[in-house]
N, C-alpha and C positions, 0 to 999 in steps of 0.2 A: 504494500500500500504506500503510494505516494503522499507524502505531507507537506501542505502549503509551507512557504517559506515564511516568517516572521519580517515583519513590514517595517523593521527594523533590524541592524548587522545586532549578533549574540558579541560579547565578548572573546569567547573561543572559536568562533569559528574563524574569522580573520586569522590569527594564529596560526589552525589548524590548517588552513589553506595553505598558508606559506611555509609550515613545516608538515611534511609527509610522515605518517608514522610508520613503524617498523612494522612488520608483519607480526599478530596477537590476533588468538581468537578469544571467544568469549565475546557477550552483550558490550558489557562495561566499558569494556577495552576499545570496542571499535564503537560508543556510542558518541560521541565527542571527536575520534581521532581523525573523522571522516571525513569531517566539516560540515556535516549535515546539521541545519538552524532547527532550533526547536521550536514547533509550532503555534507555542501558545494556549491562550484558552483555558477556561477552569476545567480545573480537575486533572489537569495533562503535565503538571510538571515531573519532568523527567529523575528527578531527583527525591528521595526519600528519607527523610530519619526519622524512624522509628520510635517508640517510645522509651522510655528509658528502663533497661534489664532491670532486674530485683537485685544485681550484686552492680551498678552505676554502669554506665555506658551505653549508646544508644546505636544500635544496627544502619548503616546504610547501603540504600540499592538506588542504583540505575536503570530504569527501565525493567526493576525484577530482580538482576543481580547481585549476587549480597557485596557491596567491595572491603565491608572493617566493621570494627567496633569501635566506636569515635567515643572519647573521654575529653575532648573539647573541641574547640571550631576547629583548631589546628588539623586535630586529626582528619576533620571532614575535608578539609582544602586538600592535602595530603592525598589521600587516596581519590577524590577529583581531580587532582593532578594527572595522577597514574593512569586514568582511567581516559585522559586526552584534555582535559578542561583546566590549562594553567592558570586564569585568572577568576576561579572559583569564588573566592574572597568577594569579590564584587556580585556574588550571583546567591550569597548563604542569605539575604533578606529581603530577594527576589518572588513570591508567592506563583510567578509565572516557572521559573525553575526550579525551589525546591519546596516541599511539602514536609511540615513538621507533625510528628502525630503523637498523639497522648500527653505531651506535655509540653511547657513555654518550650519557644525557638530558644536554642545557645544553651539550655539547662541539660547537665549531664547526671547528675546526684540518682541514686539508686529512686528507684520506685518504693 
């Protein structure tokens, strides 16, 4: 399925375009490293963090993919990084790219 391009440039993708990534399989890895813009719209960001475990730290997925267990922003930029999206940091209080669930954005403390 084809997805309309966002009517505005993503941060990563510009990047992405100008740097090729290595050959990685897996979602995660090739969701960002493509260049492909994310579409928008509610309900559709491509980004996840999860709620926060019962021993602190909150799962994040890409389009499904699990990429860590984030113990603070740091860690989420981190493995958005890895995962093709270098300029993360400007996209964690974005509501179009990432989706915070069960508890405040940025809070990692056990459940």
């Amino acid at each position: 399925m084809t997805r309309p391009p966002l009517s505005r440039p993503t941060p990563g993708a510009a990047w992405a375009a100008r740097n090729p990534p290595a050959r990685r399989s897996g979602a995660a890895s090739s969701a960002f490293s493509t260049g492909r813009r994310h579409p928008g719209g509610v309900g559709t960001a491509p980004i996840v963090v999860h709620p926060p475990s019962p021993t602190g730290g909150r799962r994040v997925t890409v389009r499904g993919e699990i990429l860590g267990l984030a113990h603070r922003d740091e860690d989420v930029v981190e493995f958005l990084r890895r995962a093709g999206l270098p300029e993360a940091e400007d996209l964690l209080d974005d509501p179009a790219w990432v989706t915070w669930r069960g508890s405040r954005p940025h809070r990692y403390e056990a459940a």
